[in-house]
C-alpha positions as a LaTeX table, in Angstrom:
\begin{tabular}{lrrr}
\hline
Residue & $x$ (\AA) & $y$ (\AA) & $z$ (\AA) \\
\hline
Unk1 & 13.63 & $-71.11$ & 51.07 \\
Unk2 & 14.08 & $-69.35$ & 54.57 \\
Unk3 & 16.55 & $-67.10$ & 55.57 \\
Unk4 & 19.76 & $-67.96$ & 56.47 \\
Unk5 & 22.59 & $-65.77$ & 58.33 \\
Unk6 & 25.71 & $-66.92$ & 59.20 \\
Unk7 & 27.24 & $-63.51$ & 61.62 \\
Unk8 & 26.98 & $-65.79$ & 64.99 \\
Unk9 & 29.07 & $-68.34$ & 63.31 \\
Unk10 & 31.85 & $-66.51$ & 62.81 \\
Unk11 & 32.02 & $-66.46$ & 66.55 \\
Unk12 & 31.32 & $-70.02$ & 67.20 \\
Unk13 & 33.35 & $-72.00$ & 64.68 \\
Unk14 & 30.05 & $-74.51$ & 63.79 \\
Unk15 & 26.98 & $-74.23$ & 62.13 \\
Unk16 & 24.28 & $-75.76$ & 60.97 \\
Unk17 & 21.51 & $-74.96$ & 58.93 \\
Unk18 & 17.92 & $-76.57$ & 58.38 \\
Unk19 & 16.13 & $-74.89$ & 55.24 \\
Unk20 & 14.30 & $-76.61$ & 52.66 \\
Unk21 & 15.93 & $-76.45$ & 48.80 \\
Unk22 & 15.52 & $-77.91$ & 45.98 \\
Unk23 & 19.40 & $-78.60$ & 45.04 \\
Unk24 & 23.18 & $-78.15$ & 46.20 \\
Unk25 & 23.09 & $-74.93$ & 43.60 \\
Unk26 & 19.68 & $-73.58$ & 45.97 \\
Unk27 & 21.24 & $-74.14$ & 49.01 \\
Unk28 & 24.68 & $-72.17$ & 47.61 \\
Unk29 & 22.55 & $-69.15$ & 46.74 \\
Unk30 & 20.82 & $-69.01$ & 49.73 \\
Unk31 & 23.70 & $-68.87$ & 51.90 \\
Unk32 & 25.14 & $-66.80$ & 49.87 \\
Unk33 & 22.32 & $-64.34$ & 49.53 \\
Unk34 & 21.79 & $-63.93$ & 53.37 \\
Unk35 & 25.13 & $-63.71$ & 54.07 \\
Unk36 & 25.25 & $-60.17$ & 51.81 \\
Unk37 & 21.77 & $-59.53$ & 53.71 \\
Unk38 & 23.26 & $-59.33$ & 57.27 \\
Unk39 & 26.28 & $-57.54$ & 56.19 \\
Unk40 & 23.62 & $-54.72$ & 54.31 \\
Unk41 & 21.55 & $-54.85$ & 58.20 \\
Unk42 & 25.15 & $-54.46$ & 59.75 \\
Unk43 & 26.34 & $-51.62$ & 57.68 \\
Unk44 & 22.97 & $-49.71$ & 58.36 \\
Unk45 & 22.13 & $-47.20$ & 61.07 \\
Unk46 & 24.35 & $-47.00$ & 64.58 \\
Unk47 & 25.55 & $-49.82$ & 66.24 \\
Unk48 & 23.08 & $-50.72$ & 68.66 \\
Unk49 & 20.26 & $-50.79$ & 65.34 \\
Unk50 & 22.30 & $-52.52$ & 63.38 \\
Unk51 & 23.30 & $-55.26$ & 65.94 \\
Unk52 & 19.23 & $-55.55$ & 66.82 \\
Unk53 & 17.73 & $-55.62$ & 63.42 \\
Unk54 & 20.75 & $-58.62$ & 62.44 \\
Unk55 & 19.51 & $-60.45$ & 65.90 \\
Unk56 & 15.97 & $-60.08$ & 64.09 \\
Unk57 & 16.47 & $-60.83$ & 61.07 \\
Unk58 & 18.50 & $-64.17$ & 62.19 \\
Unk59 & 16.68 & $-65.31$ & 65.44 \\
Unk60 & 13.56 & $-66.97$ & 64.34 \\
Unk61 & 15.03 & $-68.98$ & 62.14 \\
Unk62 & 17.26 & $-70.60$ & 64.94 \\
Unk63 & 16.04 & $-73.97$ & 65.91 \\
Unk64 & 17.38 & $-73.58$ & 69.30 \\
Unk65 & 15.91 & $-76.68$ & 70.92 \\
Unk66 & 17.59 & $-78.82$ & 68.89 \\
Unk67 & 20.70 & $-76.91$ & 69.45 \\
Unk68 & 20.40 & $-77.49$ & 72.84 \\
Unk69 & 19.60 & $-81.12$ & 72.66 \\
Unk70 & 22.80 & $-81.31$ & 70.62 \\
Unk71 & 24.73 & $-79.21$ & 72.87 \\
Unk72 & 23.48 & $-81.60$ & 75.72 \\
Unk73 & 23.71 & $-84.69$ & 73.74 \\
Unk74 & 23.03 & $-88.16$ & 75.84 \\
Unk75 & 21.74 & $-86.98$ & 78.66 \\
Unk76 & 18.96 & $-84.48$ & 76.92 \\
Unk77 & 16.95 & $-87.76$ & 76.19 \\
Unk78 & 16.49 & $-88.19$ & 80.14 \\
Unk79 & 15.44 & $-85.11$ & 80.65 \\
Unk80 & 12.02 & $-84.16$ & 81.37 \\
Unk81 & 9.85 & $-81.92$ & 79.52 \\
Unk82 & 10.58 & $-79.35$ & 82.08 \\
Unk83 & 13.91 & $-79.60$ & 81.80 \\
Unk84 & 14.37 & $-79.68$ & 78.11 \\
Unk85 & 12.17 & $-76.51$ & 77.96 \\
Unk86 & 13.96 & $-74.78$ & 80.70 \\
Unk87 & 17.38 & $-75.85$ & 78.59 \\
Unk88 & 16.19 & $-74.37$ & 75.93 \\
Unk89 & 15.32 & $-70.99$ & 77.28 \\
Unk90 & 18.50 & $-70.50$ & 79.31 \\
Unk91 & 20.56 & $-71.47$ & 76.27 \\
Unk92 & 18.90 & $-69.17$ & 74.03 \\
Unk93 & 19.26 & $-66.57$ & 76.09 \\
Unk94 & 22.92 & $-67.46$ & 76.56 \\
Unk95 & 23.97 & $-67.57$ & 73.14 \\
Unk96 & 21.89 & $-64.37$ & 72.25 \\
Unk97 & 24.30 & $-62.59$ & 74.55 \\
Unk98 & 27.02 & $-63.45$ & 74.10 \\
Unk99 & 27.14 & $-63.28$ & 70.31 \\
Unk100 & 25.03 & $-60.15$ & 69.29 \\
Unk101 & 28.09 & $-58.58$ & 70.62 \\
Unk102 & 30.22 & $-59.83$ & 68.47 \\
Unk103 & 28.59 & $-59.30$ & 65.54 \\
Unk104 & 29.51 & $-55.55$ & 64.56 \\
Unk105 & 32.50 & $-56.56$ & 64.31 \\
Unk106 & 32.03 & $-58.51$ & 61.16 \\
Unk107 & 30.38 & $-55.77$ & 59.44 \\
Unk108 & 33.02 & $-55.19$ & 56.48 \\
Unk109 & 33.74 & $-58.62$ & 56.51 \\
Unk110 & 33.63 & $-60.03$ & 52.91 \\
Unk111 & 32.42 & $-63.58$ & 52.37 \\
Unk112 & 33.13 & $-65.85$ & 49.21 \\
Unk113 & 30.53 & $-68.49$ & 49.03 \\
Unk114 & 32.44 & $-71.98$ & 47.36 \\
Unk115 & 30.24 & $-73.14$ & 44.36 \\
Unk116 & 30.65 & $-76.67$ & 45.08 \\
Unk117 & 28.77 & $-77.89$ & 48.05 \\
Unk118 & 29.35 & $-81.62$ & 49.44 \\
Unk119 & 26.45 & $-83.44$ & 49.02 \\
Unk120 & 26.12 & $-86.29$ & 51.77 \\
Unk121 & 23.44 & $-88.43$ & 53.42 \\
Unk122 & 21.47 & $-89.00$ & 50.01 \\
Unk123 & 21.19 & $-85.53$ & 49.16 \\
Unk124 & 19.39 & $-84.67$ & 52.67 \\
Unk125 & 22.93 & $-83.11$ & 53.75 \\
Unk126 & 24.66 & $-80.21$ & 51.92 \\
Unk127 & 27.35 & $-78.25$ & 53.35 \\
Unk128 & 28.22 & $-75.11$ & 51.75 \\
Unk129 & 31.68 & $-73.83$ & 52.25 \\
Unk130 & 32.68 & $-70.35$ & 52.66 \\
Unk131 & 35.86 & $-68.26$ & 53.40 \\
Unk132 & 34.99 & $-65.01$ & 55.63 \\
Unk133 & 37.73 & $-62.35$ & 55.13 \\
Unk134 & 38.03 & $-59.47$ & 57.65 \\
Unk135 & 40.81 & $-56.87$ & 57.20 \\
Unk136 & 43.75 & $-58.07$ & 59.10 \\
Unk137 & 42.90 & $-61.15$ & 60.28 \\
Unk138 & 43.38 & $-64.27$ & 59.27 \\
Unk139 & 40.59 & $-66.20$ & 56.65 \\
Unk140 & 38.14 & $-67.53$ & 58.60 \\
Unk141 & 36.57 & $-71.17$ & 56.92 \\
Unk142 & 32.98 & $-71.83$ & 57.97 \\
Unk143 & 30.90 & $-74.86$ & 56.49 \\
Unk144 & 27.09 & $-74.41$ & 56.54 \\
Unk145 & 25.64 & $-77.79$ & 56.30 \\
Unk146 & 22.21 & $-77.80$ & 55.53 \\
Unk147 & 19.61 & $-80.00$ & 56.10 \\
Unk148 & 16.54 & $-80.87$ & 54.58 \\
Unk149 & 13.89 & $-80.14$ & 57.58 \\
Unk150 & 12.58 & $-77.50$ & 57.59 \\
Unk151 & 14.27 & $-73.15$ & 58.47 \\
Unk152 & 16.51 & $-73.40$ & 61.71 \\
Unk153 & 19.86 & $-73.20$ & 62.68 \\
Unk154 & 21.65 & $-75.52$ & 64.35 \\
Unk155 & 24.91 & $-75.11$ & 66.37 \\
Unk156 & 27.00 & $-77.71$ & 68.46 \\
Unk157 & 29.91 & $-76.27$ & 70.30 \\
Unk158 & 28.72 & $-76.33$ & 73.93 \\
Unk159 & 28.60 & $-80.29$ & 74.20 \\
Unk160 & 31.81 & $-80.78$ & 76.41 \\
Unk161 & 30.99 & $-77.72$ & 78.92 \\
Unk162 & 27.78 & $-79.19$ & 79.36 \\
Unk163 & 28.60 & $-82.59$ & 79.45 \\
Unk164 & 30.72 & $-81.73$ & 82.40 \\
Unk165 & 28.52 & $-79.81$ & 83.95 \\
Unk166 & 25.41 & $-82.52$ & 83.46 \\
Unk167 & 27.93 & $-85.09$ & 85.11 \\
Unk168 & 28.78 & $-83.05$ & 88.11 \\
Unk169 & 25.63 & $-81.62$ & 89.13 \\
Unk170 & 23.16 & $-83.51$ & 86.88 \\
Unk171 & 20.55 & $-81.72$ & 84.41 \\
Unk172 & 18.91 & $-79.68$ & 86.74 \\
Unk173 & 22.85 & $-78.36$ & 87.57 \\
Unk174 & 23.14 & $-77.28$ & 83.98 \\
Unk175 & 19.74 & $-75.57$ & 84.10 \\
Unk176 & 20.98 & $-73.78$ & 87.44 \\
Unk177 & 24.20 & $-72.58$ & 85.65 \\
Unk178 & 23.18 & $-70.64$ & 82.30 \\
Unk179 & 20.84 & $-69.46$ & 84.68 \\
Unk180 & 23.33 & $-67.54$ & 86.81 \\
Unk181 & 25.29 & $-66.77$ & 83.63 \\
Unk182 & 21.77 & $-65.75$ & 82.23 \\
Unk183 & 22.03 & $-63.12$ & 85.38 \\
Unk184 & 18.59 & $-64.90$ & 86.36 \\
Unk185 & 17.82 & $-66.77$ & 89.93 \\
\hline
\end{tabular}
């Protein structure tokens, strides 16, 4: 099984995971073993290490063009090749930073992994339920569905600001926008 990390969720709300297992009980102790990973990464060194070395450690294993076709949705299957790739790199870049930020301050969070995982879709589908407790705030529920395809992570949570976007000033609009919130030309 790859590694799984689940600090830039706390941020978004949504996540998905694709890693290969073998059963709900795999997919359980995966999350639940990378989740005490990153917080070990984020408790190490100063801030600016730890935040890097957590961006490292989760990054590869982000399947960010399918997050970005979600985040599109429709009108990513018009797109051309171009397009989709440009999409992809803007929104990568995008969601790189704006959440490595935030991730220090989940460093003493403590996270209690549920040991019974909803199986759906046949068995392809498992989402893993946790409960992310940081002093003083509020209990944070996160569900890590995970998929059987493969070691990326998936998120959906820019599909309406895009959608907007893509129907005001089309795909190459969209492209035009992260780029300027990129800080790019």
């Amino acid at each position: 099984m790859k590694k799984t990390s689940f600090i830039s969720a706390l941020s978004i709300g949504v996540l998905s995971i694709s890693m290969a297992f073998a059963s709900p009980a795999d997919a359980v102790n995966q999350v639940r073993e990378n989740s005490v990973q990153v917080l070990k990464i984020l408790n190490s060194g100063d801030a600016n290490t730890a935040r890097q070395k957590a961006e490292a450690y989760a990054i590869p294993y982000f399947d960010f063009q399918r997050m970005t076709a979600l985040a599109v949705g429709n009108p990513w299957r018009t797109a051309t090749d171009a397009q989709k790739q440009a999409l992809t790199k803007e929104f990568q870049t995008l969601l790189i930073r704006t959440y490595s930020g935030t991730m220090l301050k989940f460093k003493n969070a403590k996270v209690n992994i549920k040991d019974n995982p909803v199986v759906n879709k046949g068995g392809k589908e498992i989402v893993v339920r946790a409960e992310i407790n940081v002093s003083g705030q509020k209990p944070v529920n996160m569900d890590f569905t995970t998929y059987q395809s493969g070691s990326k992570y998936l998120v959906t949570v820019y599909r309406n600001q895009f959608g907007e976007t893509i129907k005001a000033k089309g795909i190459d609009g969209l492209i035009a926008d992260l780029k300027a919130k990129n800080g790019g030309k």
